[in-house]
C-alpha positions as CSV (number, residue, x, y, z in Angstrom):
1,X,-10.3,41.0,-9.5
2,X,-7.7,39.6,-11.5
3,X,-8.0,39.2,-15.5
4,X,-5.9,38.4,-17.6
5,X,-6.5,38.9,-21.6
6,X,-4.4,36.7,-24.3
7,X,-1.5,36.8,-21.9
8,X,2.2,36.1,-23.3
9,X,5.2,35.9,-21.4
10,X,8.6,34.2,-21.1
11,X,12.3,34.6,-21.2
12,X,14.1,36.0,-24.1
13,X,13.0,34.7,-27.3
14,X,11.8,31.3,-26.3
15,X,7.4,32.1,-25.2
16,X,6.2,30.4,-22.3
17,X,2.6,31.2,-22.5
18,X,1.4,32.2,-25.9
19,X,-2.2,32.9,-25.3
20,X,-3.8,32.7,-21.8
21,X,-7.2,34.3,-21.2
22,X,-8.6,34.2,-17.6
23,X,-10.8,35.6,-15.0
24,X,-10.0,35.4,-11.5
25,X,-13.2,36.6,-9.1
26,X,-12.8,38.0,-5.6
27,X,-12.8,35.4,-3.0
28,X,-12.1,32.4,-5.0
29,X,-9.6,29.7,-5.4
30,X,-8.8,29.0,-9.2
31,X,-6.0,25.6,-9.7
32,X,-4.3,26.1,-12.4
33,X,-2.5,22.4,-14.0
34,X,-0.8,20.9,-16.1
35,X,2.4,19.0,-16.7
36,X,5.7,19.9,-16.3
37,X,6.5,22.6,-19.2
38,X,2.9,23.6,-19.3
39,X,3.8,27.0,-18.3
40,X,2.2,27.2,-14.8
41,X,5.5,28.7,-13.1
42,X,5.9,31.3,-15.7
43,X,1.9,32.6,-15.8
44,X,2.6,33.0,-11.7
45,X,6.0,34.8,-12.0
46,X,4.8,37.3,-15.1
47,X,2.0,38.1,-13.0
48,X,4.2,38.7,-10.0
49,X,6.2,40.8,-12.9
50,X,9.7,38.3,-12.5
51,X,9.1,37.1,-16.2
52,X,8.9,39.1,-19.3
53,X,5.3,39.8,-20.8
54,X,5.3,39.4,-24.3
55,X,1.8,40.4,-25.4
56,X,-1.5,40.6,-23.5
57,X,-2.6,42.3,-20.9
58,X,-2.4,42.1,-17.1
59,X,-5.3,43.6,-15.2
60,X,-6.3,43.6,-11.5
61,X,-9.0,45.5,-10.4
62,X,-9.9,47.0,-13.6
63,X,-6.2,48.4,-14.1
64,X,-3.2,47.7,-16.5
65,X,-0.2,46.6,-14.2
66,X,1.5,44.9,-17.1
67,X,4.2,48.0,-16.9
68,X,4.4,48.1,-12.8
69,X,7.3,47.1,-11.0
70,X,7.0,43.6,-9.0
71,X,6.9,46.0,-5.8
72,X,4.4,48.1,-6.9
73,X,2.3,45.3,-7.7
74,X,3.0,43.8,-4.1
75,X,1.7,47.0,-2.5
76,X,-1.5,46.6,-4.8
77,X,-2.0,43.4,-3.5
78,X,-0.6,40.8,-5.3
79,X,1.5,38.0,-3.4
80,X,3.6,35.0,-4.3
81,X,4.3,31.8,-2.4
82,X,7.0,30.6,-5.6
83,X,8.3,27.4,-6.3
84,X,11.3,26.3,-4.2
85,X,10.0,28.3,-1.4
86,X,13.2,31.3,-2.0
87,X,13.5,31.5,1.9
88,X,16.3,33.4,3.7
89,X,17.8,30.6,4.9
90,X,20.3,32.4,7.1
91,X,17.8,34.5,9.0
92,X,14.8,33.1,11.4
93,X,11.1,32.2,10.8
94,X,10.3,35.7,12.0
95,X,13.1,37.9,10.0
96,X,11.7,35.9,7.3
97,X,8.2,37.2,7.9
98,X,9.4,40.7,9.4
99,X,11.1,40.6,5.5
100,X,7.9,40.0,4.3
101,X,6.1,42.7,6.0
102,X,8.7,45.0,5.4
103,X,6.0,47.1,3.2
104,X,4.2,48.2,5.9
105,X,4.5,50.4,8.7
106,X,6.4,48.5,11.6
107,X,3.3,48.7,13.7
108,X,1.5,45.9,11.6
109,X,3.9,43.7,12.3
110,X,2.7,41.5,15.3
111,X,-0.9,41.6,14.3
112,X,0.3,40.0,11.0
113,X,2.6,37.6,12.6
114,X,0.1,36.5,14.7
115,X,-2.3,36.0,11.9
116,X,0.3,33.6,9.9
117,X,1.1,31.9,12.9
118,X,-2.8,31.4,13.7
119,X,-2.8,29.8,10.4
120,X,0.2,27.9,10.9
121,X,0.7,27.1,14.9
122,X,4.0,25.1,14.1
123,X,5.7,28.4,12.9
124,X,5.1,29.6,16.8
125,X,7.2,26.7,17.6
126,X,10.3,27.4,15.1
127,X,10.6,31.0,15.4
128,X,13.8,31.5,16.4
129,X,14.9,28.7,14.1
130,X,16.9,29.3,11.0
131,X,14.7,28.6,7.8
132,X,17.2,26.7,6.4
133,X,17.0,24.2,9.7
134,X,13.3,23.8,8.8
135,X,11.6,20.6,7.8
136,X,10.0,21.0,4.1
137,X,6.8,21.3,5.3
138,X,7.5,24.2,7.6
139,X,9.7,25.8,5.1
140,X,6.1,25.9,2.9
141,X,4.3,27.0,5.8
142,X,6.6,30.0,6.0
143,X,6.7,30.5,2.4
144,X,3.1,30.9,2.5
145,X,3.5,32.9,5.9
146,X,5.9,35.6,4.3
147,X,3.5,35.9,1.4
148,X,0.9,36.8,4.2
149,X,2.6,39.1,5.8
150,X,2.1,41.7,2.4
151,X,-1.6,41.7,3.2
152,X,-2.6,40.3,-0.1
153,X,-5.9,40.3,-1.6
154,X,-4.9,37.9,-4.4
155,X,-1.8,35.0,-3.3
156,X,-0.8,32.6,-5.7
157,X,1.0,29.3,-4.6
158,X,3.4,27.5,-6.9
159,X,3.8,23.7,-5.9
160,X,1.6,23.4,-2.8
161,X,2.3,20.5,-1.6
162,X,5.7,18.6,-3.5
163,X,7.7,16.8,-1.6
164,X,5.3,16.9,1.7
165,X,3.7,14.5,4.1
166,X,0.1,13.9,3.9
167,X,0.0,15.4,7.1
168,X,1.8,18.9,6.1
169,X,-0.3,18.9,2.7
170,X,-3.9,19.0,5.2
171,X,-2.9,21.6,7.1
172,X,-1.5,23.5,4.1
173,X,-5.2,23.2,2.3
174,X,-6.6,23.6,5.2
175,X,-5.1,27.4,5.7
176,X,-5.7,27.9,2.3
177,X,-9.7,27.3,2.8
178,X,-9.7,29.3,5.9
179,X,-8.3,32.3,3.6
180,X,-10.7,32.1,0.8
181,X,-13.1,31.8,3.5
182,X,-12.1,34.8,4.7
183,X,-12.6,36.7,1.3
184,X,-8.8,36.0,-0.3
185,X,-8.4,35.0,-3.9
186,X,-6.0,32.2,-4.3
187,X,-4.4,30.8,-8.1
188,X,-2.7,27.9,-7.0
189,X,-0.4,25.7,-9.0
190,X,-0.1,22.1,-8.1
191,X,1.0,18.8,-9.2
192,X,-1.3,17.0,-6.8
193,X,-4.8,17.4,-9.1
194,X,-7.2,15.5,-6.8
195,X,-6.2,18.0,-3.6
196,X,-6.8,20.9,-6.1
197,X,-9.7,19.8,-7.9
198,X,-11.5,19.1,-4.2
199,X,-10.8,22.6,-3.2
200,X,-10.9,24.9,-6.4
201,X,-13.7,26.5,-7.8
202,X,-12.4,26.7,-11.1
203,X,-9.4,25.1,-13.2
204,X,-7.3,26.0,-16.4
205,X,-5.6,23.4,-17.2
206,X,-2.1,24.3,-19.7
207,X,-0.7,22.6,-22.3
208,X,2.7,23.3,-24.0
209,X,1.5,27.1,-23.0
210,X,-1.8,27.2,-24.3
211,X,-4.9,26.8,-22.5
212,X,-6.1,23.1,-22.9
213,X,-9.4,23.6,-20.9
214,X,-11.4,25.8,-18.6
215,X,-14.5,25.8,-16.5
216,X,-16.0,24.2,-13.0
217,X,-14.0,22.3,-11.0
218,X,-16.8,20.2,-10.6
219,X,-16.8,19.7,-14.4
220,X,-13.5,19.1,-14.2
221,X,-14.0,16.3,-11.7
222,X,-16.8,15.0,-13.7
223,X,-14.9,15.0,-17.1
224,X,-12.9,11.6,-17.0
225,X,-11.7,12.4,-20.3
226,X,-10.0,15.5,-19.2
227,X,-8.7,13.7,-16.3
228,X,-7.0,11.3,-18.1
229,X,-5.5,13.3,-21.3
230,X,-4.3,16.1,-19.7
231,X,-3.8,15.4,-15.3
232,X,-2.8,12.3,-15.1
233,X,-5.4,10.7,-13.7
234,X,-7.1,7.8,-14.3
């Protein structure tokens, strides 16, 4: 579904990514890690088309969309969760999603909403609430929930689950199961390598911008040398 062929991107001058080559198959869930600087955020945002590409190629089902607009790509299909969650703080869990649907005819509105809030029953709770009143953890749900609403066939996730409780963290993995389940491709970027590694089918891991390693997850989780150069774990 999604491929992308010795991708470069970054801002101005300085390159982010300098060589990223990866295949992203329908209904899967792919982690991509690494530390901080790796590049992660900017691979997402490029593909989203809010950072620069510098060389490469960009392709989702078999097209170029390295020159499309960040809109166009949204109503191709392409959906982003970012880091720091970008809410409208001043406006309510549903004008956040009612924003997030807002690329569709008014008439898909509830069906969606109801879908996001199937997903995430809290949101049912809060949605008259201001985002910005939120708890961290519901402010990821609706994050996640106003990606949603664009009826994505790919979402990528920046930062799952930083600065959550356990508790919050489940339930977001637990969404994110049901909708690969449910035929969605997810790229997900997280800190917390264990979670991903238990749910992902595959893993690039970044380094400094280049690609470190690539394969299994389940060669990733048997590769204790992997684990302990390059995700912290020991």
């Amino acid at each position: 579904m999604l491929e992308l062929k010795n991708l470069a991107c970054g801002y101005g001058a300085f390159g982010a990514v300098h060589d990223l080559s990866l295949n992203l198959k329908a209904g899967t869930l792919t982690a991509l890690l690494g530390t901080n600087g790796a590049g992660k955020s900017s691979t997402l945002m490029c593909i989203a088309g809010h950072v620069a590409q510098q060389g490469g190629q960009i392709h989702f089902d078999g097209q170029d969309i390295g020159q499309l607009p960040p809109t166009e790509r949204v109503r191709r299909g392409i959906a982003i969760s970012p880091e720091g969650r970008r809410l409208f703080k001043d406006l309510t869990v549903e004008e956040n999603l009612r924003v997030g649907g807002v690329i569709h005819p008014a008439s898909y509105f509830a069906q969606d909403r109801d879908r996001v809030l199937a997903l995430f029953p809290r949101l049912g709770e809060r949605l008259d609430s201001l985002a910005g009143n939120l708890s961290g953890g519901e402010q990821q749900m609706l994050a996640i929930g106003r990606a949603l609403m664009t009826r994505p066939r790919l979402i990528m996730i920046d930062e799952l689950s930083l600065g959550l409780m356990p508790k919050v963290i489940d339930l977001c993995y637990q969404a994110l199961k049901t909708l690969r389940d449910e035929g969605m491709t997810v790229l997900l970027v997280e800190q917390n390598t264990e979670r991903a590694l238990a749910i992902a089918d595959g893993v690039c891991v970044l380094e400094s911008g280049d690609v470190a390693w690539q394969g299994s997850a389940a060669d990733a989780r048997n590769d204790p040398e992997l684990a302990a150069a390059y995700l912290g774990m020991h």
